[in-house]
MARBA-3410 file (N, C-alpha, C, O; in Angstrom, 1 decimal):
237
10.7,21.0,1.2,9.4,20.3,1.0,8.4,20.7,2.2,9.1,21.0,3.2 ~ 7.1,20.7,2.3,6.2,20.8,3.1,5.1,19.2,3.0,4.7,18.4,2.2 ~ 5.1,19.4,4.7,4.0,18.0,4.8,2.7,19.0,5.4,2.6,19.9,6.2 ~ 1.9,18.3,4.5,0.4,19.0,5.5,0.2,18.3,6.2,-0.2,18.7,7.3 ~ 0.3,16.6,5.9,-0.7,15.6,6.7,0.8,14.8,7.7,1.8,14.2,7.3
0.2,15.3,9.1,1.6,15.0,9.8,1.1,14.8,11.2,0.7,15.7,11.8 ~ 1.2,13.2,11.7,1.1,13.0,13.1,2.1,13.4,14.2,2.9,12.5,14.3 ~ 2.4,14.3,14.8,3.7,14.2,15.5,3.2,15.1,16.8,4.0,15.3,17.7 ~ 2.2,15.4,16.9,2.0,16.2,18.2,1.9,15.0,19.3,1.3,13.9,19.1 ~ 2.5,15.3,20.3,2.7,13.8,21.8,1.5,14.1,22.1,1.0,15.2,21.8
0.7,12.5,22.8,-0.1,12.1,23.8,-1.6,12.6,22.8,-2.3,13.2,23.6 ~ -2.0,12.6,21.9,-2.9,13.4,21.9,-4.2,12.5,20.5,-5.4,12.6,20.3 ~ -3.1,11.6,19.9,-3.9,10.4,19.0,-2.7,9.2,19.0,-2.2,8.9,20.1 ~ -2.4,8.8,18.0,-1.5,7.3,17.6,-0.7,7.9,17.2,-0.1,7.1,16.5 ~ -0.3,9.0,17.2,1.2,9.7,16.8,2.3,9.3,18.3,2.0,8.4,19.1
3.3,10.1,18.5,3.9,9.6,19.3,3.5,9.6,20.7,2.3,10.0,20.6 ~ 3.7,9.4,21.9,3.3,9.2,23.1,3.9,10.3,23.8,3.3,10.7,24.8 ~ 5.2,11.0,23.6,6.0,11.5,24.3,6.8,12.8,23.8,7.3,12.7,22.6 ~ 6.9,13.7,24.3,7.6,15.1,23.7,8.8,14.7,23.4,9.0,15.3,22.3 ~ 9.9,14.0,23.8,10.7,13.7,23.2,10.8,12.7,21.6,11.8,12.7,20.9
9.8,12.1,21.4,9.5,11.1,20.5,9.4,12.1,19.2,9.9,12.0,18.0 ~ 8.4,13.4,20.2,7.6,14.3,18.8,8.9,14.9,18.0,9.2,15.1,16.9 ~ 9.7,15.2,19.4,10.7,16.0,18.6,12.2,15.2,18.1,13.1,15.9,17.6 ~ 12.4,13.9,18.1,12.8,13.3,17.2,12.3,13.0,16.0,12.9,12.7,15.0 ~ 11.1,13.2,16.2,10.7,13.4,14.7,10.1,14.2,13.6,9.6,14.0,12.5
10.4,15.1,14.4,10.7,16.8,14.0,12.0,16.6,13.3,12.0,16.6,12.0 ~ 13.5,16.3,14.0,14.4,16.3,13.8,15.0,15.4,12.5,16.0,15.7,11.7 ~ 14.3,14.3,12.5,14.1,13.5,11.4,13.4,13.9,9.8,13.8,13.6,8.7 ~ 12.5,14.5,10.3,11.6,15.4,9.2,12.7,16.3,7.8,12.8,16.1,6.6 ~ 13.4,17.2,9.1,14.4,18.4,8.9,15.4,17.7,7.9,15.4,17.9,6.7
16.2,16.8,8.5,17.2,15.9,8.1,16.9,15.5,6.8,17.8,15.4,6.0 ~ 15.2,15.3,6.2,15.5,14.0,5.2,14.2,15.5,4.0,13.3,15.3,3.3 ~ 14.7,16.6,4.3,14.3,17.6,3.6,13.0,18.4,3.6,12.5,19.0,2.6 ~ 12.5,18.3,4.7,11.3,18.9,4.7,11.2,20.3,5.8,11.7,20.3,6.9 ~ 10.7,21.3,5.3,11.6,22.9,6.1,10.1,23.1,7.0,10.2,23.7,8.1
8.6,22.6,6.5,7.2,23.7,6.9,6.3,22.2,7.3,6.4,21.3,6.4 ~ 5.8,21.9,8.1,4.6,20.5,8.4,3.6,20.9,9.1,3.8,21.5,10.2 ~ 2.4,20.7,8.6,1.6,20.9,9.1,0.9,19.8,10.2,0.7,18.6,9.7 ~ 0.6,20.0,11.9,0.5,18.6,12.1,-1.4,18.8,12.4,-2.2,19.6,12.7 ~ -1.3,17.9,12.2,-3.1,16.9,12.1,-3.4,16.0,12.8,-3.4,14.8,12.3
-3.6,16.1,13.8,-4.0,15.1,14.9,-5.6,14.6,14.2,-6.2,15.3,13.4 ~ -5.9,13.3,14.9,-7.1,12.7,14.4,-8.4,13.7,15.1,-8.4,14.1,16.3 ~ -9.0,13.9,14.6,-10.4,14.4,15.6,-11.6,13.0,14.8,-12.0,12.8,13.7 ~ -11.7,12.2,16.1,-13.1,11.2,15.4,-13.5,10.9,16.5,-13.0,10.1,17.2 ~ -14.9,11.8,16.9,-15.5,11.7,18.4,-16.1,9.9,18.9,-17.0,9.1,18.5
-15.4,9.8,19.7,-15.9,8.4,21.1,-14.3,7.8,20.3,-14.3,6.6,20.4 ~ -13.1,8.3,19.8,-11.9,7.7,19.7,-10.9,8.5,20.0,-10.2,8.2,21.0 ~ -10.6,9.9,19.1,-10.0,10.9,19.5,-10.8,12.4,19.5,-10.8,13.2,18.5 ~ -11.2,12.6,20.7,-12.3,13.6,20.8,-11.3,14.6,21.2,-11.3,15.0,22.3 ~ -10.7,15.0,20.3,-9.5,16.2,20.0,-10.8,17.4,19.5,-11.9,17.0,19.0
-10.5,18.6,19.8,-11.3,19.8,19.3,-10.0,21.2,19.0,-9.0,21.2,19.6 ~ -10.3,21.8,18.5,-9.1,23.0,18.2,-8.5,24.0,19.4,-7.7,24.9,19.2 ~ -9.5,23.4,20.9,-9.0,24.3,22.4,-7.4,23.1,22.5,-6.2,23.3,22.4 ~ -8.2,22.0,22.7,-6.9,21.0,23.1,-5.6,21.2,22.4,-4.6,21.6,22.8 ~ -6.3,20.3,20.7,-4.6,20.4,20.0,-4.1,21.8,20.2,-2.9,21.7,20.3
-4.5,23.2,20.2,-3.9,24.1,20.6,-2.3,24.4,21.7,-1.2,24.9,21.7 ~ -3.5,23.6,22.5,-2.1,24.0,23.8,-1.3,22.4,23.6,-0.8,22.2,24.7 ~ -1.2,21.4,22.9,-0.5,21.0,22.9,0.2,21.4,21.5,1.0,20.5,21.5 ~ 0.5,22.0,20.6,1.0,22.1,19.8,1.6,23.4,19.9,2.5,23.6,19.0 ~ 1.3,24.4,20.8,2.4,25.6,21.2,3.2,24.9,22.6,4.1,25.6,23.0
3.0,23.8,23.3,3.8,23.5,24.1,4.8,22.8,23.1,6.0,22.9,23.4 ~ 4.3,22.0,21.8,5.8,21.8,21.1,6.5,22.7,20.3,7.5,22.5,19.7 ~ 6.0,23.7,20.2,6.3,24.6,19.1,7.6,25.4,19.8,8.5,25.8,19.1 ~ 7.5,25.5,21.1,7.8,25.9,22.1,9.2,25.3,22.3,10.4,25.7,22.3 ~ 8.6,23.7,22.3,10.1,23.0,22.3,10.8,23.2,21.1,11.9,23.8,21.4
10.8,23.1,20.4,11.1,22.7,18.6,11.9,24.4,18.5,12.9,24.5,17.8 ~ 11.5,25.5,19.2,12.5,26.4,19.3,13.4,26.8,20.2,14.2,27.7,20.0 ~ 13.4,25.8,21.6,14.5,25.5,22.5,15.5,24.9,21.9,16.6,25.3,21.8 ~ 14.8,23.6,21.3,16.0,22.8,20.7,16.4,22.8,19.7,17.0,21.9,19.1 ~ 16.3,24.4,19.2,16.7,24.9,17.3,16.7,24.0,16.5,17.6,23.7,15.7
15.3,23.3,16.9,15.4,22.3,15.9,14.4,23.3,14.4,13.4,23.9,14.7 ~ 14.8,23.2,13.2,14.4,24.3,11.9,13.0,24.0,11.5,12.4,24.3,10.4 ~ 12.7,23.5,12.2,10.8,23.5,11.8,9.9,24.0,11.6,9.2,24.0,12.6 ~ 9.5,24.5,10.8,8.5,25.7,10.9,6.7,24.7,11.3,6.4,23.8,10.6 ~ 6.1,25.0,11.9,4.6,23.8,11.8,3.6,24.8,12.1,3.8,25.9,12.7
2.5,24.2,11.7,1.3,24.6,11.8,0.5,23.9,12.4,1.0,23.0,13.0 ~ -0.6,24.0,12.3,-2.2,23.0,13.4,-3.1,23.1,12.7,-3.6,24.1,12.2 ~ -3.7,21.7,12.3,-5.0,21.7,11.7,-5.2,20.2,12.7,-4.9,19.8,13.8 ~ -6.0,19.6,11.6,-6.2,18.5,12.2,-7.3,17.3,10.8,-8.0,17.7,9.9 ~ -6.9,15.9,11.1,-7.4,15.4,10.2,-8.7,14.7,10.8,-8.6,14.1,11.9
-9.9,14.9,10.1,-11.5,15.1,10.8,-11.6,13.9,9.7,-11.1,13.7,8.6 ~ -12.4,13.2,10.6,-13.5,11.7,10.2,-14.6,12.1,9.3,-14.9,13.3,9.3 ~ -15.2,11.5,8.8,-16.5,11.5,8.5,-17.2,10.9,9.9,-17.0,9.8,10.6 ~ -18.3,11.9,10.1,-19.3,11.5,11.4,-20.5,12.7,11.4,-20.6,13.9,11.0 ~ -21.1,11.7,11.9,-22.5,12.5,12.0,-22.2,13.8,12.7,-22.9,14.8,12.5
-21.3,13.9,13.4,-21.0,15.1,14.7,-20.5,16.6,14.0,-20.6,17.7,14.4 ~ -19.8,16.0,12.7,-18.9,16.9,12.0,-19.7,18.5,11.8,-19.1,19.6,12.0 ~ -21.0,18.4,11.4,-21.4,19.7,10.8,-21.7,20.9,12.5,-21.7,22.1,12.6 ~ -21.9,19.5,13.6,-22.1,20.6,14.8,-21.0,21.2,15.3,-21.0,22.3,15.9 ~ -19.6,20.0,15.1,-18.5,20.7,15.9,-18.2,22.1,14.4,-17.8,23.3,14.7
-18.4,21.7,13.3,-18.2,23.1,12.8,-19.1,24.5,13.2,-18.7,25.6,13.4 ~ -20.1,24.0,13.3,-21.3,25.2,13.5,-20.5,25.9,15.4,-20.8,27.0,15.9 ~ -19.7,24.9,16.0,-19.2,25.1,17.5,-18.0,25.6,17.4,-17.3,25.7,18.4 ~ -17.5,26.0,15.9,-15.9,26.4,16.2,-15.0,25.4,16.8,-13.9,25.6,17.5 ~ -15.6,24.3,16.5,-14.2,23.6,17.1,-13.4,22.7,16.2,-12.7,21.8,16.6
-13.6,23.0,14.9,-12.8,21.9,13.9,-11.2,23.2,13.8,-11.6,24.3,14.1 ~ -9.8,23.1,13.3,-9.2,23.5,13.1,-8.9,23.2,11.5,-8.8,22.0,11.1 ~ -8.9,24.5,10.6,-8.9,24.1,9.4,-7.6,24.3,8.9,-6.9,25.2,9.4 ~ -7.1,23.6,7.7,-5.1,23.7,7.2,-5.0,24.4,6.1,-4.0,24.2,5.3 ~ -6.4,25.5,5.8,-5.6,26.6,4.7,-6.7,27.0,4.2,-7.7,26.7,4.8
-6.9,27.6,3.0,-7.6,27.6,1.7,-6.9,28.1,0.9,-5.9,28.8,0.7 ~ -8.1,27.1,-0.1,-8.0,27.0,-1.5,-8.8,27.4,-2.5,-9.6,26.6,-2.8 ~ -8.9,29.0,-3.4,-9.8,29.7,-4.2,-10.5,30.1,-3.5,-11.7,29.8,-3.8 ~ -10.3,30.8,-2.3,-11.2,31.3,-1.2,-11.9,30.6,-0.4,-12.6,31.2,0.4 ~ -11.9,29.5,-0.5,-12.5,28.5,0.2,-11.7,27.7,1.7,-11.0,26.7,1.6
-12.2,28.3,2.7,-11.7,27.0,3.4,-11.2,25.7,3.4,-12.0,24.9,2.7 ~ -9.9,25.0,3.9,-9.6,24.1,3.8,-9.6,22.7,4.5,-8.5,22.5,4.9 ~ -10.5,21.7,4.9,-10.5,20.4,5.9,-9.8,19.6,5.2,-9.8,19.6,4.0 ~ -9.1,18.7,6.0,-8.5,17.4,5.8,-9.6,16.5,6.1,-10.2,16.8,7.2 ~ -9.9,15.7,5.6,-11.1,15.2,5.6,-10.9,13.2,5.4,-10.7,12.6,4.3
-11.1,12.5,6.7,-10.6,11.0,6.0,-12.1,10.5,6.3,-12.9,10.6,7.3 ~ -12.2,9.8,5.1,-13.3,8.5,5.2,-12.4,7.4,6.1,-11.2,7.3,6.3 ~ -13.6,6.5,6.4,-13.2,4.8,7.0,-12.3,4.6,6.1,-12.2,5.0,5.0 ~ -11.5,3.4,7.1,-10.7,3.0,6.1,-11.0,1.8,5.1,-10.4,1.3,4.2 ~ -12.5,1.3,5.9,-12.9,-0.2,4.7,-14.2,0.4,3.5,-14.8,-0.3,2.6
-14.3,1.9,4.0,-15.4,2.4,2.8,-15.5,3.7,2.6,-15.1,4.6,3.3 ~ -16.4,3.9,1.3,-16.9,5.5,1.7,-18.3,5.2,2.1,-19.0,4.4,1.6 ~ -18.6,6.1,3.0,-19.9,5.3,3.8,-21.2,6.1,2.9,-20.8,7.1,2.2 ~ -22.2,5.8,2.9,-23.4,5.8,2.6,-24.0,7.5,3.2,-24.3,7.6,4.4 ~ -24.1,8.7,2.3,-24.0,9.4,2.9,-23.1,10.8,2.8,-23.4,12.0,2.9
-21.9,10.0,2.5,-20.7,10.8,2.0,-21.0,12.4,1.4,-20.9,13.5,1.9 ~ -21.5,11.8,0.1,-21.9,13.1,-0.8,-22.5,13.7,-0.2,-22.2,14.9,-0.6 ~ -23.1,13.7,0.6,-24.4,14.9,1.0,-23.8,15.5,2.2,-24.0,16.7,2.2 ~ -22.8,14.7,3.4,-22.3,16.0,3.9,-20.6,16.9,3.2,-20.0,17.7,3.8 ~ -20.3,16.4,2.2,-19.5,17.2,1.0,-20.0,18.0,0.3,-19.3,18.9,-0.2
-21.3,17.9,0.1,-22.3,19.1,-0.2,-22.4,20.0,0.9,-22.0,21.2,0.7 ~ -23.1,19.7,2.3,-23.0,20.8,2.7,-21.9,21.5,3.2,-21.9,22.6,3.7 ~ -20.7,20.7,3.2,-19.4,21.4,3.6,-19.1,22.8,2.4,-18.8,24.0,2.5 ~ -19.2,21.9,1.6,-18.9,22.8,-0.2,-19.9,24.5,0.0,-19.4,25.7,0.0 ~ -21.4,24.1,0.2,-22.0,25.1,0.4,-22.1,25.8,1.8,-23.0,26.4,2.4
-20.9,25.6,2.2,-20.4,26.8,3.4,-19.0,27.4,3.3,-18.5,28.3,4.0 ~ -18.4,26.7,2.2,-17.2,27.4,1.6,-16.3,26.7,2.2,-15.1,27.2,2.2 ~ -16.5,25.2,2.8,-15.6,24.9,3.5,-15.2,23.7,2.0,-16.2,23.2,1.5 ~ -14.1,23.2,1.4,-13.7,22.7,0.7,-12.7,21.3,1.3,-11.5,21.5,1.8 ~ -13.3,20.2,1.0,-12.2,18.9,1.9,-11.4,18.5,1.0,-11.6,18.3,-0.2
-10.5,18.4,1.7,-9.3,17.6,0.9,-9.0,16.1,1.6,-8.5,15.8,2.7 ~ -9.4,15.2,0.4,-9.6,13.8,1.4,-8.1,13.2,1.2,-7.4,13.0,0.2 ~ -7.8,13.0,2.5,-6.5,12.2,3.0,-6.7,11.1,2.5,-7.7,10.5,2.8 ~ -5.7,10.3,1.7,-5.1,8.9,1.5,-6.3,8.4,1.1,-6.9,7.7,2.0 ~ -7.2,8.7,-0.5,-8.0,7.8,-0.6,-7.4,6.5,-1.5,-8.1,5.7,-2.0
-6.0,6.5,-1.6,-5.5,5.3,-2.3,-5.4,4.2,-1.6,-5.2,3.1,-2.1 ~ -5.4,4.5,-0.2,-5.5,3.3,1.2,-7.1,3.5,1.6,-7.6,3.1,2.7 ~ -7.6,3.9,0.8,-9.6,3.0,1.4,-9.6,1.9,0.6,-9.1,1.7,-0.6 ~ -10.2,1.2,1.2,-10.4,-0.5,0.7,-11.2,-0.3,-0.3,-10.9,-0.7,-1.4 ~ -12.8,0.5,-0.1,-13.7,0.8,-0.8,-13.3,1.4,-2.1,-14.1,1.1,-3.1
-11.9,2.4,-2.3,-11.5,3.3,-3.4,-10.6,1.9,-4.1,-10.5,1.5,-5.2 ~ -10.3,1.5,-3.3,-9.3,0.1,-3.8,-9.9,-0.8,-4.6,-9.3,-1.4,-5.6 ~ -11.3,-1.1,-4.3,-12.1,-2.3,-5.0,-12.3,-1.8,-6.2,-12.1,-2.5,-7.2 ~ -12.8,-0.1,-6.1,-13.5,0.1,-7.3,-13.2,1.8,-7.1,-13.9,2.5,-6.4 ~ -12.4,2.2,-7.8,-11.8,3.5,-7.9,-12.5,4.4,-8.6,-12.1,5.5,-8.6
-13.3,4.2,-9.2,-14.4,5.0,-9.7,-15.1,5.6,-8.5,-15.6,6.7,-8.7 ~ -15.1,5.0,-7.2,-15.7,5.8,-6.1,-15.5,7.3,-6.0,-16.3,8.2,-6.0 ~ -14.4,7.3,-6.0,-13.9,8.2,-5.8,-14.1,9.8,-6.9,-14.0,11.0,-6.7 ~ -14.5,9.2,-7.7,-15.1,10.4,-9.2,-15.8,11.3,-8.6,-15.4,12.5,-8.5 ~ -17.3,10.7,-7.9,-18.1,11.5,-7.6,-17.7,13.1,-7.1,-18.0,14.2,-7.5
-16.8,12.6,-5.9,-16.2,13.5,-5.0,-15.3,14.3,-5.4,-15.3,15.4,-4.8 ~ -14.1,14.0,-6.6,-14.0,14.9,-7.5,-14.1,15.8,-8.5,-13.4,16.7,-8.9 ~ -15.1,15.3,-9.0,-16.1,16.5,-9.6,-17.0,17.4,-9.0,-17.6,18.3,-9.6 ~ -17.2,17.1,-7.7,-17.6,17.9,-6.8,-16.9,19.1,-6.5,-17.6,20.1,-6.1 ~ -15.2,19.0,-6.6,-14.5,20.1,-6.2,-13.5,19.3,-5.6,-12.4,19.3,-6.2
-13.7,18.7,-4.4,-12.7,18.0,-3.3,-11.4,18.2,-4.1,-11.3,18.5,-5.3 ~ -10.4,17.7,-3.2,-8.9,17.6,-3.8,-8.6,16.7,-3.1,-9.0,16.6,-1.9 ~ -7.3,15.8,-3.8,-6.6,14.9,-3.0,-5.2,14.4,-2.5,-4.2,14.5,-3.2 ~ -5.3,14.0,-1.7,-4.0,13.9,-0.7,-3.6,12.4,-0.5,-4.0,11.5,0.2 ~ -2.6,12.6,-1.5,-1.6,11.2,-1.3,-0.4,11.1,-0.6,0.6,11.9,-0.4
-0.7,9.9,-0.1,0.6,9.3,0.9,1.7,9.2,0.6,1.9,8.1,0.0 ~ 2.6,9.9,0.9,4.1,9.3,0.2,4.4,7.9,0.5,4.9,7.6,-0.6 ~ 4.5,7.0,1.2,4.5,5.8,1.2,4.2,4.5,0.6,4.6,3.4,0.5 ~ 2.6,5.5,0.0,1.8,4.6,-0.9,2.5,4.7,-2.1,2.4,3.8,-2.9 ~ 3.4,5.8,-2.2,3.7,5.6,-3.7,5.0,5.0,-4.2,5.3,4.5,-5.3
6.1,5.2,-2.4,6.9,4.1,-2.8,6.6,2.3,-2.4,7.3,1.4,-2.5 ~ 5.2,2.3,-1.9,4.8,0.9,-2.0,4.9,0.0,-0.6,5.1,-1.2,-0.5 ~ 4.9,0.9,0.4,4.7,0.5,1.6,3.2,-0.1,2.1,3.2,-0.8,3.1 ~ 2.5,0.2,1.6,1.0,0.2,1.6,0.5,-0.8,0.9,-0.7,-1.0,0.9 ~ 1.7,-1.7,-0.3,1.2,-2.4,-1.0,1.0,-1.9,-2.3,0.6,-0.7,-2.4
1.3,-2.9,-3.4,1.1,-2.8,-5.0,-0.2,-2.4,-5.1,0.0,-1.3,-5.6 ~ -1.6,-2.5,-4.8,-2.8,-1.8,-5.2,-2.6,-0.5,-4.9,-2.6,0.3,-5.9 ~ -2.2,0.0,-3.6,-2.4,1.0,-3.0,-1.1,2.3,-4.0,-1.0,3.6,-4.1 ~ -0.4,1.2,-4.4,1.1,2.7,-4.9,0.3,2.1,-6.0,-0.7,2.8,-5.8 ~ 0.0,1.3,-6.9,-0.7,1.8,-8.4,-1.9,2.7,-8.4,-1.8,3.5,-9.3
-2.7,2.7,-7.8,-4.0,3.5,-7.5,-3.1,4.9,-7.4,-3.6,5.8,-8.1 ~ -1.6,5.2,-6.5,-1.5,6.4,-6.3,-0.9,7.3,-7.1,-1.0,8.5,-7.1 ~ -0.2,6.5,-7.8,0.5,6.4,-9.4,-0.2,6.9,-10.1,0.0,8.1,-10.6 ~ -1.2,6.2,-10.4,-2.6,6.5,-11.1,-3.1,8.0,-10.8,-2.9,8.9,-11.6 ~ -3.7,8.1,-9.7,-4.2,9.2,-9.4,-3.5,10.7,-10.0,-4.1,11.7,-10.3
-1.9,10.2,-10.0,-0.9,11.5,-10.0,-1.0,11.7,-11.3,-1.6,12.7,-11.8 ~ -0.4,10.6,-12.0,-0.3,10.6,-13.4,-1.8,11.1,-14.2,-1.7,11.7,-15.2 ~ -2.9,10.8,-13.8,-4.4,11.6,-14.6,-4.5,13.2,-13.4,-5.6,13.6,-13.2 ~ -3.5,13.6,-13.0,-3.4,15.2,-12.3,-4.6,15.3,-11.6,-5.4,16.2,-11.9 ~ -5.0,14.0,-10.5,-6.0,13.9,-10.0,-5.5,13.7,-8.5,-6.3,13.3,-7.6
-4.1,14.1,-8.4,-3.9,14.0,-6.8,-3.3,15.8,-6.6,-2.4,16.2,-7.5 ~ -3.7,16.8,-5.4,-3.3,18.3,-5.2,-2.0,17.8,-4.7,-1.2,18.4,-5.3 ~ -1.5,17.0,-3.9,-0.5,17.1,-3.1,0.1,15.7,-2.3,-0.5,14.9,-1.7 ~ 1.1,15.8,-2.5,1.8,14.4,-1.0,2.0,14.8,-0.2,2.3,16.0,-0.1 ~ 1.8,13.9,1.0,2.2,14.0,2.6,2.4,13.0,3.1,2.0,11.9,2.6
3.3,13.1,4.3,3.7,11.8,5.5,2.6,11.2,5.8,2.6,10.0,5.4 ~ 1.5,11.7,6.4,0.7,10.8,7.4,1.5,10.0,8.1,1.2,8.8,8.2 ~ 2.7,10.7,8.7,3.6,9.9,9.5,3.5,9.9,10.8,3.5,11.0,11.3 ~ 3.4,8.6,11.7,3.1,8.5,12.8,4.0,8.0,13.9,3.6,7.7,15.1 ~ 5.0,7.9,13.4,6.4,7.7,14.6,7.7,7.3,13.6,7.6,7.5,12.4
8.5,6.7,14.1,10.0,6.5,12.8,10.1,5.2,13.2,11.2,5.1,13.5 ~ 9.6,4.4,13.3,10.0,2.8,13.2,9.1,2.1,12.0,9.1,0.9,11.9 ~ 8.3,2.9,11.1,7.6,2.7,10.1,7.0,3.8,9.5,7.3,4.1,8.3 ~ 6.3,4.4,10.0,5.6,5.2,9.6,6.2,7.0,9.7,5.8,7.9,10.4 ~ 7.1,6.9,8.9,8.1,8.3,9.3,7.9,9.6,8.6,7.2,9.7,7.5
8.3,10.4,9.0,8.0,11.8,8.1,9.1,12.4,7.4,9.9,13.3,7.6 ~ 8.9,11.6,6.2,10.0,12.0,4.9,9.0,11.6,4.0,8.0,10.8,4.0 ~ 9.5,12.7,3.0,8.6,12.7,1.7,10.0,12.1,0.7,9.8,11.4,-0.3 ~ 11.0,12.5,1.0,12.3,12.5,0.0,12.5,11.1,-0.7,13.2,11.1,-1.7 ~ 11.9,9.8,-0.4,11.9,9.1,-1.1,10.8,9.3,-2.0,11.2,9.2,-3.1
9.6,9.6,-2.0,8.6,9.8,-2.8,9.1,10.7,-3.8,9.4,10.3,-4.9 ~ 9.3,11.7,-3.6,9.9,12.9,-4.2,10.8,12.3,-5.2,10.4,12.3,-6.4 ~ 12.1,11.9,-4.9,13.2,11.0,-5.5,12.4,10.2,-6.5,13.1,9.9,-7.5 ~ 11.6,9.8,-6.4,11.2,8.4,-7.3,9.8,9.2,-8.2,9.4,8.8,-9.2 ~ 9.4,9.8,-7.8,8.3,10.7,-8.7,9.0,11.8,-9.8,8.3,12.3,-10.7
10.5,12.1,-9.4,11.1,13.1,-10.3,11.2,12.4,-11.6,10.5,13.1,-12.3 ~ 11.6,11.7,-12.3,12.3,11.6,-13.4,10.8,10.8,-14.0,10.7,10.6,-15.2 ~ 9.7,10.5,-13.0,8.5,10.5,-13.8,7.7,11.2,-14.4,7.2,11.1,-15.5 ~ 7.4,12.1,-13.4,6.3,12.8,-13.8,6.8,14.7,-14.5,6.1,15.4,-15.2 ~ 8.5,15.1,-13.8,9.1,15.9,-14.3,8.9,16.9,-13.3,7.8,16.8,-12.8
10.1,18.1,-12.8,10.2,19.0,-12.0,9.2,19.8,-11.7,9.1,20.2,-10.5 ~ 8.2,20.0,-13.1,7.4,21.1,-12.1,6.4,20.6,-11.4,5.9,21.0,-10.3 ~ 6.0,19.4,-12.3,4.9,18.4,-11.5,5.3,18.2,-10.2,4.5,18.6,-9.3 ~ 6.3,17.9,-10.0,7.1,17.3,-8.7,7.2,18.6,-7.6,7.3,18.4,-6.4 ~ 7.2,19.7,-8.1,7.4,20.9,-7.2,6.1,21.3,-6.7,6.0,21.7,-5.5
5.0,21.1,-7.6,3.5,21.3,-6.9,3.1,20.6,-5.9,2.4,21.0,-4.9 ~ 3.5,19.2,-6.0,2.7,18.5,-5.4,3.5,18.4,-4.2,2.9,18.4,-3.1 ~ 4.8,18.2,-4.1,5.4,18.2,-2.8,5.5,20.0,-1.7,5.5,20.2,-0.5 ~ 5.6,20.8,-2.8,5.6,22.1,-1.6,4.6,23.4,-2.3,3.9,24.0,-1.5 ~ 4.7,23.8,-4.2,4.2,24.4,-4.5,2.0,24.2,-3.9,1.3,25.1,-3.4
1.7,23.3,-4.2,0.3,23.9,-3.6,-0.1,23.4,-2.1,-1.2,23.7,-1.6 ~ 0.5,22.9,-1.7,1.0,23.1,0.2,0.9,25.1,0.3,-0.1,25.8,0.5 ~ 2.2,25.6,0.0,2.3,27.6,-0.3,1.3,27.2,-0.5,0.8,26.5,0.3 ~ 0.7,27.6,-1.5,-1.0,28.3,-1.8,-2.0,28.2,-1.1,-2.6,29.2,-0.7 ~ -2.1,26.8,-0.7,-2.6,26.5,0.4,-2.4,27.1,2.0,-3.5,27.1,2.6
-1.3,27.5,2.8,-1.3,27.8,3.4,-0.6,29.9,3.4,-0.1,30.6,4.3 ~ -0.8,29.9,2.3,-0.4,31.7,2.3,-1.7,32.4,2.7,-1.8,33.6,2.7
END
C-alpha cells in the first residue's frame, strides 16, 4: 500500500519530535503493510512556516536514517499547504513542494480549516487550476463545515479537485459523522485515494490495513486497489 498523506518527518510540525520516534514509525508503517509514503509536513505561515529548502534537509537526514536502519521504506516529500492568503506568493517563490501529478497537472495537498471552508475558497482553486496546479483536498470528511452540510464540498468537485480520505475516518475514529460522510464519499467514487494523516503511534498511526481490511468485501478488489496504492502510482510515476 502507499500513504501520500503522512506526518512523520521529526521536529518540523505535530508529527513526531524526535528521529527516533520518526523512525519507529517508519517501522510500524512497514509492519502493518505499507512499502512507498509520502511525508507532508504542515506548511501554514505564523504556525508552521515550513517551505520546500527546510523540509528538504530534514527529510534526506531521515531518508538517510531509514537506510542505516534497513528499515524498507521507500518515501517521498511534499507537504500539506493551508488555505492562506500567502499561498499563491510562496508558489510564484518556489517554495511550496508538490506530491505528483495528475493528467498533466501538478499535484498540492491542499487542507481547508478545520471548522470551515472559508469564504474565498473557490477563487484561489481557480487560480491554482489555471496554473495547472490541481489540489487534492486532505480529509474533507473531518471539516465541521463539510460535516454540517456536505454539499460544500460539490462546488470544488466539479471544479476538478480530488479527494483524500483518512483511513481512520473510515474505521470511525473521528466519529460516526465523519466515517459515514467517508463511506459516502467512496461509495458515490467521489474519494481519489486513502491516507494515514498519521501523526505519531499512540493514536494517530500510519496503517491503512485496517481501512483497507474493512473497505474490501465492500466496495470490491479493484475499488480497493485504486484507492489504497493504484492512483497514489499514477500519481507519483
Amino acid at each position: 500500500m502507499i500513504d501520500l498523506h503522512c506526518h512523520m518527518l521529526p521536529g518540523i510540525d505535530d508529527g513526531p519530535k524526535t528521529m527516533e520516534q520518526a523512525l519507529e514509525m517508519a517501522r510500524f508503517a512497514v509492519d502493518h503493510g505499507t512499502r512507498r509514503c509520502v511525508l507532508t509536513p504542515h506548511i501554514k505561515p505564523g504556525c508552521y512556516d515550513n517551505d520546500i529548502e527546510n523540509i528538504r534537509r530534514v527529510f534526506e537526514a531521515f531518508q538517510n536514517r531509514l537506510a542505516g536502519e534497513n528499515i524498507p521504506l521507500q518515501v517521498g516529500m511534499a507537504a500539506e499547504v493551508r488555505v492562506c492568503a500567502e499561498l499563491p506568493g510562496l508558489i510564484n517563490q518556489g517554495r511550496i513542494p508538490f506530491l505528483g501529478r495528475w493528467q498533466g497537472m501538478r499535484l498540492i495537498l491542499l487542507e481547508f480549516p478545520h471548522d470551515q471552508i472559508p469564504v474565498g475558497a473557490d477563487k484561489l482553486i481557480d487560480w491554482l487550476i489555471g496554473r495547472d496546479i490541481l489540489p487534492l483536498i486532505a480529509h474533507p470528511e473531518r471539516n465541521q463545515g463539510v460535516m454540517r452540510h456536505p454539499e460544500k464540498i460539490k462546488p470544488f468537485v466539479s471544479r476538478g479537485c480530488l479527494l483524500q480520505i483518512t483511513a481512520d475516518s473510515v474505521t470511525g475514529l473521528f466519529g460516526e459523522v465523519s466515517q459515514q460522510l467517508a463511506l459516502s464519499f467512496i461509495r458515490k467514487d467521489m474519494a481519489m485515494l486513502i491516507a494515514t494523516d498519521a501523526h505519531n503511534l499512540y493514536k494517530r498511526r500510519p496503517t491503512l490495513k485496517a481501512a483497507h481490511d474493512m473497505l474490501l468485501p465492500i466496495i470490491g478488489g479493484d475499488k480497493t486497489r485504486a484507492l489504497f496504492s493504484g492512483n497514489a502510482e499514477t500519481m507519483l510515476s
